[in-house]
N, C-alpha and C positions, 0 to 999 in steps of 0.2 A: 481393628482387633480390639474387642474388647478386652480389660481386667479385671478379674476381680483380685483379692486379698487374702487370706487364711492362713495361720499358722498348725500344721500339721501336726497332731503327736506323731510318736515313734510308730507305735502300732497303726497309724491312718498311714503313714507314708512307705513303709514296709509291706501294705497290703492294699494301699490303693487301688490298683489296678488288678486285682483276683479276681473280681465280679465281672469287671467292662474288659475282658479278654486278656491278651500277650503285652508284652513288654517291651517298646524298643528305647535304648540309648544311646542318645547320639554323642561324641567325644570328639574330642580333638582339638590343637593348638587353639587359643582364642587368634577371632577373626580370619577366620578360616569361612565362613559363611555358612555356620552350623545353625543361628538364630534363623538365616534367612530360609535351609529347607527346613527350619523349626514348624513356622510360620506355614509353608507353604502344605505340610503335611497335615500340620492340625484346624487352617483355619481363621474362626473368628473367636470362639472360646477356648481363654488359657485360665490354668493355677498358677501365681506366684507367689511361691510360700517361702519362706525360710526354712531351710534344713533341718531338721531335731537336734538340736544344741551347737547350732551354730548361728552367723550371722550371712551365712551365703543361701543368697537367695537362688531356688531351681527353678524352673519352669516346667511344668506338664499339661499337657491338652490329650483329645483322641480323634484318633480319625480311624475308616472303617475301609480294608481294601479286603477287596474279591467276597466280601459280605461278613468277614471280622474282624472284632473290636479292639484296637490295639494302644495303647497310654505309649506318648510319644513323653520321654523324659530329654530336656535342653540342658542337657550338664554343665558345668562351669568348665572354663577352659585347662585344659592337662598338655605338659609335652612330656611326660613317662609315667608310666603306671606304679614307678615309685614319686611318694608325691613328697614336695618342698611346700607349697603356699598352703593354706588352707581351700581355697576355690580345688586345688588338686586331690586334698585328700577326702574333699564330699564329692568328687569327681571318681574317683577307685571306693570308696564307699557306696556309692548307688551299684557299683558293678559289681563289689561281692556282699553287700547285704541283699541287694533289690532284684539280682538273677535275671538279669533282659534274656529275655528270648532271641532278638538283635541286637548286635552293639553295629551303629551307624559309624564306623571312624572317617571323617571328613577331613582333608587335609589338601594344601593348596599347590596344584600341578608346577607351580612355577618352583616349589622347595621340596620337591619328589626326596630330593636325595636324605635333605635334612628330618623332612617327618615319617619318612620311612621305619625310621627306628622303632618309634611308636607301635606300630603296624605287627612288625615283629612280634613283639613283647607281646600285644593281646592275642596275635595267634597263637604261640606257644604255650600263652596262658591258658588256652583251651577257651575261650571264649566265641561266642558265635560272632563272627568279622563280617562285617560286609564294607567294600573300602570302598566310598564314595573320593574319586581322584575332583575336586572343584576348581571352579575359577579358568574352566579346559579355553573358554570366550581369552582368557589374557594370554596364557603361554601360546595360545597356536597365534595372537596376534605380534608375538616378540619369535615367532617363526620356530617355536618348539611343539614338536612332536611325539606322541605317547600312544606307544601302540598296546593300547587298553586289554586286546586278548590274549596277548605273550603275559602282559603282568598279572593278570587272572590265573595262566598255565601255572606260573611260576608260582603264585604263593598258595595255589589252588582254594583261593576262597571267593565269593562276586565281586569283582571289579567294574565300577560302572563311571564313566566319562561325563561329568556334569558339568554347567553354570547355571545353578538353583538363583541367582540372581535374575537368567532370562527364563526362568521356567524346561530349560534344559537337561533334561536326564532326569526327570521328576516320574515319569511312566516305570523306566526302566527299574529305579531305587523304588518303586512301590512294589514292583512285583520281584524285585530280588528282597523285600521284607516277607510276601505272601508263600515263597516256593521256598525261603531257605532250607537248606539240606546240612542240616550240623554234624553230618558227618565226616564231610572233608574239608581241608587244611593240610597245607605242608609241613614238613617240620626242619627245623635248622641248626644245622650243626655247626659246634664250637669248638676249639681245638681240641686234640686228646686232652690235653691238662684241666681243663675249664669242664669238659663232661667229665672226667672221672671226681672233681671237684665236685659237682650237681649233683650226680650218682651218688656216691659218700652220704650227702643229705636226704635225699628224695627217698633213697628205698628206707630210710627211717620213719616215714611220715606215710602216717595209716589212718588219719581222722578224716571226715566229709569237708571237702572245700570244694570252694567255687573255683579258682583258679587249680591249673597245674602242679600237681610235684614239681616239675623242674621248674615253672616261674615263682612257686613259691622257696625253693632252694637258692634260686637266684637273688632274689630279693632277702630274704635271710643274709647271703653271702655282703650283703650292700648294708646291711647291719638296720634295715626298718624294724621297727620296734614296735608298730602296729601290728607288724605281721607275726612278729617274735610272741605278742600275748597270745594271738590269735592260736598259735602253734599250743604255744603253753596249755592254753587251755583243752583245746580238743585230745592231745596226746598223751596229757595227765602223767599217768608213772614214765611215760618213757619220756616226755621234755628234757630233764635235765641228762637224759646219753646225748637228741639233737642238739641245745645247747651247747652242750661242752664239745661236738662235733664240727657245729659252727664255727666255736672260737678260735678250736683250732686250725681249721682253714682259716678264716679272715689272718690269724698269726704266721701262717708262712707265706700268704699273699698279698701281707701288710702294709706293703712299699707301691704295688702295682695291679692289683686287681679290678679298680674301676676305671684305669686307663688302658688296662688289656681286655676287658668287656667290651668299653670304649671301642676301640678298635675293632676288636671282633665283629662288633654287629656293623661299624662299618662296612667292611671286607664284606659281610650278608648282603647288605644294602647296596652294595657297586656290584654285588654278581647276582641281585633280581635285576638290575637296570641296566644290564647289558642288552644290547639289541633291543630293549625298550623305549632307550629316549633317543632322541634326533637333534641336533643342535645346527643352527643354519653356518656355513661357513663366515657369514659375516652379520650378523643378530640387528636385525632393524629396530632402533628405541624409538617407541613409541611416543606421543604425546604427554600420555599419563605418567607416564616414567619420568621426566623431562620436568613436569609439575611436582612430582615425588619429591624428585631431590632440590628443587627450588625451593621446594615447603619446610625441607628441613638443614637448610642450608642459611646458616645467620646470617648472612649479607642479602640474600634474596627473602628470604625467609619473613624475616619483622615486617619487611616493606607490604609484600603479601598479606602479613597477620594485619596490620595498620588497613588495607585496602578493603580487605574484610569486615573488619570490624570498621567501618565509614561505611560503607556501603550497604551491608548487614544490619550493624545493630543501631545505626546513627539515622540512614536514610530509611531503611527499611522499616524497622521497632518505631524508631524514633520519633520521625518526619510522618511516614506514612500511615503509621499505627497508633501513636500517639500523638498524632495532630490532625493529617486528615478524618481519619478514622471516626476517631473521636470526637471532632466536633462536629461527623453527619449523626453518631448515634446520640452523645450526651448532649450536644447542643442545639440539633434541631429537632430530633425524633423524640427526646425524652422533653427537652425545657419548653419546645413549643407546642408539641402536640399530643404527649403521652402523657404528663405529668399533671397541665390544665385537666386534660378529661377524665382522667383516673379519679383526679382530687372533688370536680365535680360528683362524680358515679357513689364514690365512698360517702361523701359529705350530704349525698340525698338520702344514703343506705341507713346510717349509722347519726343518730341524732343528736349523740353523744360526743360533745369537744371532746373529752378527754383519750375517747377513742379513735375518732378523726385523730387525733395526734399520731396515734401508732402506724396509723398504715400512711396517712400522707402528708406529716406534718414536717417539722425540720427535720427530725431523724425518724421519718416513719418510713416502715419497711420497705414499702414500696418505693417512693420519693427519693428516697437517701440509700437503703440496699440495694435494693434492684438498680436502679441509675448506675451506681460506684459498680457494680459487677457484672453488667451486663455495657452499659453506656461507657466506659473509662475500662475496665479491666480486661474485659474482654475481648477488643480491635487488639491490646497492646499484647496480651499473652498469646493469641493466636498468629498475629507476627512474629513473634519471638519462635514459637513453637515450628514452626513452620521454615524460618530459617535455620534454627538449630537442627533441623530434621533431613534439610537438605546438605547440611556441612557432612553430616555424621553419614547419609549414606553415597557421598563423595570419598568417602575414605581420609577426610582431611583430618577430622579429630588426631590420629596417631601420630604423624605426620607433627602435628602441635605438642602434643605430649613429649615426641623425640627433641623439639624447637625448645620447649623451656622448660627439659631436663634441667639443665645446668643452673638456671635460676633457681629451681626449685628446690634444688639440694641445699642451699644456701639458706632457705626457709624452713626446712626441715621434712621438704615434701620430697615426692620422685614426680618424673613427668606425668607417671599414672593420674595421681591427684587431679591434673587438666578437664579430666571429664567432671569428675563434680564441681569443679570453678567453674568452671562454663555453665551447665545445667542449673547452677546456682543463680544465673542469672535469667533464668527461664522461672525454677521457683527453689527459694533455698531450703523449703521443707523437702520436697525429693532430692535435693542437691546433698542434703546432711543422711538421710537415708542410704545414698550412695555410697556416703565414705566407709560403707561397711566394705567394699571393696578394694580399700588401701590396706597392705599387708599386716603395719603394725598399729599396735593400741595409741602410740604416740605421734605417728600419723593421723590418725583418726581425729584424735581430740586437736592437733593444732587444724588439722583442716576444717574441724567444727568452730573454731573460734573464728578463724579468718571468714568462713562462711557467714556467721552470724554477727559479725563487725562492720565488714566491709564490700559485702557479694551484693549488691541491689538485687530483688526481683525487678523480672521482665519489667511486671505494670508498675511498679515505683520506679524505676528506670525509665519507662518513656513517658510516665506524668512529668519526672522531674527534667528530664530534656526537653518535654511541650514550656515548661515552668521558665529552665531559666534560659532556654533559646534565642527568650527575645531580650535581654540585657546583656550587651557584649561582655563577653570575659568571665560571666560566671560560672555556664557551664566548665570551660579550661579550672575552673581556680575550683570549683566541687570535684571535679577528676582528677586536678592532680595532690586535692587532700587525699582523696580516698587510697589514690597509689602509695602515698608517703606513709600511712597509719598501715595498709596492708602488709607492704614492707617492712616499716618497722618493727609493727609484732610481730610479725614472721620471724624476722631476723632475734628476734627477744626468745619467742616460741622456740626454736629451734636451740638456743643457747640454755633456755630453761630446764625446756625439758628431757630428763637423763633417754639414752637409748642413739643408736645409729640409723641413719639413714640408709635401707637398705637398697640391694642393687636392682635396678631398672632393665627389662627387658622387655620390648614389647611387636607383635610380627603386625605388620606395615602391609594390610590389605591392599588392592589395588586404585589408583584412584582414577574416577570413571563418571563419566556422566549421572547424576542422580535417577534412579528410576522414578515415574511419576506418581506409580500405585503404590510404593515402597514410602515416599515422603508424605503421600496422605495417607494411607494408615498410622505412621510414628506420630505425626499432628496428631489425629484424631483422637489415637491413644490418651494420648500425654493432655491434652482439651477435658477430653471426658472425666480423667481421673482430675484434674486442676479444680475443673469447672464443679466437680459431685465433693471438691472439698472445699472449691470457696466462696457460694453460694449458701450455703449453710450456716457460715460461718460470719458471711454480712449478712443476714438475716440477725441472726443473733445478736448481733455486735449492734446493730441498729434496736432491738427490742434493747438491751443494757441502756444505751443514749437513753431512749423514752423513759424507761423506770427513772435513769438518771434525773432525767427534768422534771418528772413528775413530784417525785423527792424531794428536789433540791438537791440531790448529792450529787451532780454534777456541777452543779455551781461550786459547792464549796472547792468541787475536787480541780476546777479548773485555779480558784481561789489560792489553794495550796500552793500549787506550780507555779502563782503570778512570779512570785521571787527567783525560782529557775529560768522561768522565761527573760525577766531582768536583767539575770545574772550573765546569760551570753546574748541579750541585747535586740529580745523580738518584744513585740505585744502579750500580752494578757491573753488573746484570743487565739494566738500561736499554740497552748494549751490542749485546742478542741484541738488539733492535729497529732500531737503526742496521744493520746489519747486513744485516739483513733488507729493510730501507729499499732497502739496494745494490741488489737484485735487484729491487723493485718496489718503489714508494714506499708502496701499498696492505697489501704482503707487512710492512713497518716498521710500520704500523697497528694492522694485523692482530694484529703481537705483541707491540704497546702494550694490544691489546685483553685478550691473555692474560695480561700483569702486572697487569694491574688486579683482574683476578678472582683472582689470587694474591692479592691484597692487597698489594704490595710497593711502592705510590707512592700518595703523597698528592696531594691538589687541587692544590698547588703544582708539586709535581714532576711531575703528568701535564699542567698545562699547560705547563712551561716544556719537558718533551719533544715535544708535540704540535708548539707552534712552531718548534724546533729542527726537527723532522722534519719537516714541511712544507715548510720551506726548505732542507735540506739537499741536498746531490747530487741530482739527479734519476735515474732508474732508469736500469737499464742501456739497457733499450728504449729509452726518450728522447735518451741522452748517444749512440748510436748514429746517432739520426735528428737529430741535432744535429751530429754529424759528416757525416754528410751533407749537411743542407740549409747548414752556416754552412761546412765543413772542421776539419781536425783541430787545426787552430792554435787555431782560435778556439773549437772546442768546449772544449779544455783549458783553455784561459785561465778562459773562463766557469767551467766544473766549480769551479776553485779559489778565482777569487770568491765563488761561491754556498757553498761549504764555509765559507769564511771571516765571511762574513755570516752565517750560520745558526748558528755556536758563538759566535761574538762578540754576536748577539742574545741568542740563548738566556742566556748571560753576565749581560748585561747585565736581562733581562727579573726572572733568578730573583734578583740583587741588588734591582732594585728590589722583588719581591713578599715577601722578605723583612723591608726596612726600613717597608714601608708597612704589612703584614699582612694585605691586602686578601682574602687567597684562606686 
């Protein structure tokens, strides 16, 4: 699948889909497998844009059944159509600004009882329902049964029995998109007190909405304040009779009205599911189930995350990506056979030293870009990619987010945060992009620090495991600085900065064998979009070196740094890798990689560089996407903390490695 990128105005994303036909949106609890019949509806061509004045990103593609054209919207995750998080309210936003012709509600067979509710709400909201039951492959394997046409009778809207993971109910959900009939729906009743309550409100309200009277009365009654301008405005002279109508319901039901809703739609929810679901007298736990609760279980749990991460990011990235890998591409393809004939081909073209330099000299384009990004970066990103791609659609990511909860709160993160840690070690420019998806502002920004402190990318990550693999003990003593500094600015972060840590919820897909076409597409994705930003990027970064030499101002500027380099105890020539760092943090690796095979640092000095450079500035690409997601104030601030942490460690690391001797 490919991506592309666009930020939408309000008027593009309001009218998108006018021209290329109908509307469907798909909703429901995150990880419910809504991305995956995203995916399977729209294809290979997607929009990932950002919201109009927000930071939540949506997804829209199209695809064409029974010969029209219909904009498949991939909403962010909701569990009620009154929304808490922000992903929630551009979630009921697309559904009464954007008017779908379908709402897909996707919801997962094993928690019938629990996401029903939902179900409710947008039918009585009067919205076009079609309720995809998913995941049908897990419950009928734990011996639960769901008899799909009773719960159709009952809520009288399409009810279809999916697992969009095996291609499962994908025929049936396309043609209950092509024949909907928005005429029927059931409708559900609330006690006397609770309808005379609704009524009261409802027959007040005479302006054009998308939702129902009675769900917009309900929601009123729940005191949303989105909905309240909403009212204001359409109803004009008569707002403040519904107002002061409203208040005084909320005031004699002030004690008990959303745990008697509560309940109520309960009570809905246990008399659709009578004679709909089946439960086996004694419920066989499956395998997956069995791996679930090991995953998130701290005694079982670490040992797992530990087996993983050795096996994964150590032999897999590591060993295999960043070692074999790499020295069949950069060390026999590029140093004995591509880079001699290239250098010859250029050097018979171009008569000109000075240009011969650019494309195949020490940092010419070719020779030194292409090598570092295709030869060294590319075996270690596309392992990386690749195993991150199979964690995530094993269902294990959640699973880890529930495991270092409790850690996390302690940093000032929630378990959520886990996804962008992790992806930050694939690449920390989409890893800090991501943190648009943790709830608070003060989240965001300590996960941006800790991102650009302490998160290795993939390819810095397996140069620097090829690097210091082969001097015992360095790798351990680079890892467990990085843990210590994480930690402790975490622990700082969290203390510093004012605000709570809010509370953690998250639903616990199934974990399952990885699909095969599902892990090479996420690869693929994730490759394309890496590879079209950081190929460009050593390109660049290599024509800068050449001007540099050309100049002189590379000399001086390595000149400058000799004293830093000094000062935590490398060479002079440790410099060309700082340097290098600036433009990609992999590109600083890269040519930690090539001093070592010069011979020009010991086990000492490449560990106290590797640290230092881990931590140092983050790339240009990232301090970019850091300017963006935090602003420019705050991107700067950070840049020079993290500068000042990184030489002041490194400092401090190569004093202690000295007095002790350890390395």
């Amino acid at each position: 699948m490919g991506i592309f990128k666009r930020k939408p105005s309000c008027h593009d994303s309001a009218n998108a889909s006018t021209a290329g036909g109908k509307r469907v949106a798909l909703v429901g609890n995150p990880n419910v497998g809504k991305s995956v019949l995203f995916n399977a509806l729209t294809g290979a061509y997607v929009a990932v844009s950002n919201y109009p004045g927000t930071s939540v990103e949506v997804s829209r593609g199209s695809t064409t059944i029974e010969g029209e054209q219909y904009e498949i919207i991939d909403t962010p995750g909701m569990y009620s159509i009154l929304p808490i998080t922000e992903e929630e309210r551009v979630a009921r936003e697309i559904l009464l600004g954007e008017r779908p012709d379908v709402v897909l509600h996707v919801l997962d067979a094993r928690n019938l009882e629990r996401m029903l509710a939902m179900t409710i709400q947008l039918v009585e909201a009067g919205l076009p329902v079609v309720l995809v039951v998913n995941i049908m492959d897990e419950a009928e394997r734990m011996g639960l049964s769901i008899d799909i046409p009773l719960l159709q009778e009952k809520l009288g809207i399409p009810v279809i029995g999916a697992a969009t993971a095996k291609k499962r109910g994908l025929p049936e959900i396309r043609e209950a998109i092509a024949s909907y009939d928005a005429g029927r729906h059931a409708t559900f009743g609330y006690s006397r007190r609770m309808e005379g309550d609704i009524a009261a409100i409802a027959e007040l309200l005479h302006g054009d909405y998308t939702l129902s009277k009675k769900s917009l009365a309900l929601l009123l009654l729940q005191r949303d304040e989105e909905i309240a301008r909403l009212v204001a405005e359409q109803e004009g002279a008569q707002a403040p009779l519904i107002a002061e109508q409203v208040k005084e319901k909320i005031f004699e039901r002030r004690e008990s009205f959303h745990l008697d809703l509560s309940l109520e739609r309960k009570g809905i929810v246990k008399g659709l599911l009578a004679g709909v679901t089946a439960f086996p007298d004694k419920r066989r736990i499956t395998f997956g189930e069995r791996l679930s609760s090991w995953a998130v279980h701290p005694i079982t749990g670490v040992p797992l995350l530990f087996v993983t991460l050795y096996y994964g990011l150590y032999q897999f990235v590591g060993v295999f990506g960043a070692g074999t890998l790499v020295d069949f591409l950069e060390g026999t393809l590029f140093e004995e056979y591509f880079n001699p004939w290239i250098t010859g081909v250029v050097k018979g073209i171009l008569p000109w030293e000075i240009l011969q330099e650019l494309f195949v000299g020490e940092y010419g384009v070719i020779t030194l870009g292409l090598r570092y990004a295709v030869g060294i970066i590319l075996p270690i990103v596309a392992t990386f990619f690749l195993f991150f791609s199979i964690l995530e659609d094993s269902g294990y990511f959640p699973r880890l987010a529930l495991l270092v909860d409790r850690l996390f709160k302690k940093i000032g993160l929630t378990g959520r945060a886990v996804i962008p840690m992790v992806l930050g070690f694939g690449c920390d420019t989409m890893a800090t992009m991501v943190t648009r998806t943790l709830e608070t502002v003060r989240e965001r920004i300590i996960a941006t620090v800790l991102l650009a402190l302490a998160i290795p990318c993939s390819a810095q990550l397996g140069v620097i495991m090829a690097l210091l693999s082969k001097t015992p003990g360095a790798l351990a003593v680079w890892g467990v600085c990085l843990l210590v500094i994480f930690l402790v600015i975490g622990l700082l972060s969290a203390r510093i900065m004012p605000g709570e840590t809010p509370m953690f919820y998250m639903e616990l897909p199934p974990m399952r064998l990885p699909q095969f076409s599902n892990v090479m597409t996420k690869t693929y994705t994730r490759m394309q979009w890496y590879f079209m930003e950081i190929l460009p990027l050593f390109i660049f970064a290599s024509v800068m070196l050449w001007l540099g030499k050309v100049t002189h101002f590379f000399e001086k500027l390595v000149a400058w740094m000799e004293p830093a380099m000094a000062t935590i105890g490398l060479p002079k020539e440790a410099a060309v890798a700082f340097i290098f760092g600036f433009f990609r943090r992999d590109y600083g690796a890269a040519g930690l990689y090539d001093l070592q095979t010069k011979g020009l640092m010991d086990g000492r000095q490449l560990v106290v560089a590797a640290v230092t450079l881990t931590l140092f500035v983050p790339c240009v690409a990232q301090f970019l996407m850091m300017k963006k997601e935090r602003g420019t104030k705050v991107a700067t601030i950070l840049a020079v903390f993290i500068s000042v942490v990184a030489f002041g460690s490194g400092y401090l690391l190569n004093k202690l490695l000295l007095v002790t001797g350890i390395l």
